[in-house]
N, C-alpha and C positions, 0 to 999 in steps of 0.2 A: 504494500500500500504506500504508493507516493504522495509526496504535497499537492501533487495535480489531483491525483483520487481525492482526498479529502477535501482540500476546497470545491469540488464538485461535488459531495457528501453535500458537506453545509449549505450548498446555496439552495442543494434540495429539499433538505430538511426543512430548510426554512419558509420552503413553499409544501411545506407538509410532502411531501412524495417520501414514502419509507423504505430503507433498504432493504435485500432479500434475507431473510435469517440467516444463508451462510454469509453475507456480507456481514452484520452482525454479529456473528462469529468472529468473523477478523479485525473487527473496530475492536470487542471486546478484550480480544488476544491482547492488541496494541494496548489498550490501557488498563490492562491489569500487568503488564509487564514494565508502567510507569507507577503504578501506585505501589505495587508491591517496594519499590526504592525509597517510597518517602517514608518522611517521619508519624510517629503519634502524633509529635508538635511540630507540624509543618513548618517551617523558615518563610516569613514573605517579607519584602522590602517594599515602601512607600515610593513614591502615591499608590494606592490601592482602593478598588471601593468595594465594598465589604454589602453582601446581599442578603436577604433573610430567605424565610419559605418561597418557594413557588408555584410548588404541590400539583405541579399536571396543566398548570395554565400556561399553555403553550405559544398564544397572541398575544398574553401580557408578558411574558418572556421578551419574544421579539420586541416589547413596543419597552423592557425594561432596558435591550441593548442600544434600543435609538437614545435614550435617556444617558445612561452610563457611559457608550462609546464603545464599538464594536474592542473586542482581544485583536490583535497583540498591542492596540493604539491605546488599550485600558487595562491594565492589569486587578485580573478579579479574586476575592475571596466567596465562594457561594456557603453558606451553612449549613448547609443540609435541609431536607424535606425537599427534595426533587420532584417526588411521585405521591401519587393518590390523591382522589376529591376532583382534580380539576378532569378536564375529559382527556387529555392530551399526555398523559403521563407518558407513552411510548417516547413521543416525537421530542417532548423536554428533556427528557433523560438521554437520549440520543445524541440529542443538540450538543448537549454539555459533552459528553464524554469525546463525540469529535474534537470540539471545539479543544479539550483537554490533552487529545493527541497532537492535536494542530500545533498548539501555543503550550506545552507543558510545562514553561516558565510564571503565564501570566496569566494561565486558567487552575486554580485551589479550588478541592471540592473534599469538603469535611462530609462526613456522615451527620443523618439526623436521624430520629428516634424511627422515619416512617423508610431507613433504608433497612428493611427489615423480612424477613419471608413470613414472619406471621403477621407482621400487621399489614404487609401487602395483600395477603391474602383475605385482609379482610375490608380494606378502605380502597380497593379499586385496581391498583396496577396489575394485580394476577388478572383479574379477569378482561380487560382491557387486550392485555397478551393474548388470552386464550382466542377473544372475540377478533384481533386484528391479523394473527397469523395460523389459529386454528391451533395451536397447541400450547403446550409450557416451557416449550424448549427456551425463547425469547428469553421468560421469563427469571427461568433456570439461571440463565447466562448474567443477565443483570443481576440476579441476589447474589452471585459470586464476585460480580465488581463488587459491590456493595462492603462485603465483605474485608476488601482490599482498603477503601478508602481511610483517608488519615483521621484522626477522631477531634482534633484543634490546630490553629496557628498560631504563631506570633510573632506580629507586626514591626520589627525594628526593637527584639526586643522588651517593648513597653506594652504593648496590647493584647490581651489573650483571646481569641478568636474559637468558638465553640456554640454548637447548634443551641444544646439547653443550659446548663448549669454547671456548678461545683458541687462537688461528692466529699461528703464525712472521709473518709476513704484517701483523699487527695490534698496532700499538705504542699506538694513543690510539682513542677511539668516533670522532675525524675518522675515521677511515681505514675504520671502516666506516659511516658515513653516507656515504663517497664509491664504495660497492658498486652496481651497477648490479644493486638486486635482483628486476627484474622480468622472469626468467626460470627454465627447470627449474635442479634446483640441477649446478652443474659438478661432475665427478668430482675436481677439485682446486683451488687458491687458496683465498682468505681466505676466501670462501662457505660454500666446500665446510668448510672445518674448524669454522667456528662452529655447524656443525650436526651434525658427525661424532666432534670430539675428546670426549678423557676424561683427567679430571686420574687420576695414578698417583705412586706411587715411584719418578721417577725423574731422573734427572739431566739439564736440558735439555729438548730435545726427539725423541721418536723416533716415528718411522713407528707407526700405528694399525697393530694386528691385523685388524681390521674391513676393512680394502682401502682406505680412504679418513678422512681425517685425519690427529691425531697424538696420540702420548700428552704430557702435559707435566705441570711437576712444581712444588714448590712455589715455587720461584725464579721461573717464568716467571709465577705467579701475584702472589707479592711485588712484580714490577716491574708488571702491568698496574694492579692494584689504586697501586700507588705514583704511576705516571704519568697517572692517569685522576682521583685525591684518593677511590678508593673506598673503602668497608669490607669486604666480601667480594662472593662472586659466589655468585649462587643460579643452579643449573642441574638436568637431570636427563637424558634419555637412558640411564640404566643401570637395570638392576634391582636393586632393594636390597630383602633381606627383612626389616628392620627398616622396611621406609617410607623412611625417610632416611639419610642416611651424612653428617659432616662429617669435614672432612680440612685439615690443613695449620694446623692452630689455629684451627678456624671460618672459615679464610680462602676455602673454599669448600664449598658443601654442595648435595649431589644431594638431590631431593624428585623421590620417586616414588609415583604414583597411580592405578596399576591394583591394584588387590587379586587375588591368587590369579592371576597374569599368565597370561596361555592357558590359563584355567580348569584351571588343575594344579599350577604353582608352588609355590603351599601359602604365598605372602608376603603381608603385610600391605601397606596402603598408607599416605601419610601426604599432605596440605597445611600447608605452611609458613604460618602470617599472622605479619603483621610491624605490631608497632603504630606509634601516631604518636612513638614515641624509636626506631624500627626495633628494636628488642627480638623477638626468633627465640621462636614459638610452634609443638610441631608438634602437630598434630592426628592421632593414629594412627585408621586403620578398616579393617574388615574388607570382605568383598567381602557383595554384597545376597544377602540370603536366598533359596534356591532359587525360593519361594511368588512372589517379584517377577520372575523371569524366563520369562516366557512368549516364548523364543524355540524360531522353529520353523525348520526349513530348515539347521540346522547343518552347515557346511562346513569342514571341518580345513584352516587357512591350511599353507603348507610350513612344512618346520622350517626354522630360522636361529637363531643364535647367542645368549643372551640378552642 
């Protein structure tokens, strides 16, 4: 697979035309053969703009890179939550991973809690596979990328970049470069929370509502950031209808990037860039105008909690 093959990938993807499964095969080969090289704690250097969920929306993807600036001209961090809810989870997750072969300096892609074989199987992308190629093979093939991807970044340094939260479990990034992360995610330990948790109000640490992490509060963010010589922590997994939320004295901020979340929410989205003094920029955008979504086949993921 040459730079000519892939930039002709991407330009098709981007007009929705999907590849043949065994091309899919070979996209996959290529970027499990980059991810398996990185870190737990991914290395990225500034400027960089830093993305939240995007969950399967595939037109607000595209309408997020007109905003942001196409890769290699914008160097990306994505968060995780690639797949499930929106209808396009294939053609998103596709996008990225080219686009990750293409530019595998300037395109980071962490895991989030939904890159996962059980919770695909149950908020949309397994069945989306099944319904767009007729079987699991597809599907197979991506919960083994999955499986590869890094679990955080950080940013020059000073920023710690991760889908959900901090884990009881996790005093310094040693302790998660020493995660054995090439497996499904566990229903508990340090894994499981840096994908699950949500900073809150509260004192400590307490049990997630969610079934799986924790909530933790500005104290426990104070000492990671203290012990680690960070500035703040950039993350997302929540929904925020402002786009983004900062909490705790900027000490941590969720950046969220699905617009109109399951085509109904009615929220804005946002991307974070961060220039070369790491200086917080957010980019607010709305979700792509009806005229750009020519999906067809629409299937209502189950409900779950936002």
């Amino acid at each position: 697979m040459g730079i000519s093959d892939l930039d002709a990938w991407i330009e098709k993807l981007k007009k929705s035309v999907l590849p043949s499964e065994d091309e899919i095969k070979v996209l996959c080969g290529k970027v499990r053969e980059i991810l398996v090289e990185e870190n737990n704690v991914q290395v990225v250097y500034a400027p960089v703009v830093i993305v939240g969920d995007v969950h399967g929306q595939f037109y607000d993807l595209l309408e997020l890179l007109k905003v942001g600036g196409e890769p290699p001209w914008t160097n990306y961090v994505f968060l995780g939550d690639f797949v499930d809810r929106g209808y396009n989870s294939v053609e998103t997750l596709l996008l990225l991973l080219a686009l990750k072969v293409r530019f595998p300096d300037r395109v980071t892609l962490i895991r989030g809690n939904h890159e996962s074989r059980q919770v695909t199987q149950v908020y949309g992308f397994y069945e989306e596979c099944i319904r767009k190629f007729g079987s699991a093979t597809v599907w197979r093939l991506c919960t083994e990328i999955f499986d590869c991807m890094s679990l955080s970044a950080v940013v020059e340094q000073r920023v710690f970049c991760v889908h959900g939260g901090l884990s009881p479990g996790i005093e310094s990034l040693e302790d998660i470069e020493a995660i054995d992360r090439k497996q499904e995610v566990p229903h508990e330990g340090p894994m499981c929370d840096l994908l699950w948790s949500d900073p809150e109000e509260v004192e400590g640490w307490t049990l997630s509502p969610r079934g799986a992490g924790y909530l933790f509060g500005e104290e426990a963010v104070q000492h990671f950031l203290h012990v680690n010589h960070l500035d703040f922590i950039a993350r997302a997994h929540q929904l925020v209808m402002e786009g983004y939320k900062q909490m705790f004295h900027g000490r941590i901020v969720t950046v969220w990037s699905a617009p109109n979340y399951c085509y109904r929410c009615g929220n804005v989205a946002s991307i974070m860039e961060l220039d070369e003094n790491l200086e917080r920029k957010f980019k607010v955008f709305e979700a792509a105008p009806d005229s750009s979504r020519p999906e067809k086949g629409r299937v209502k993921a189950p409900e779950y909690f936002l």
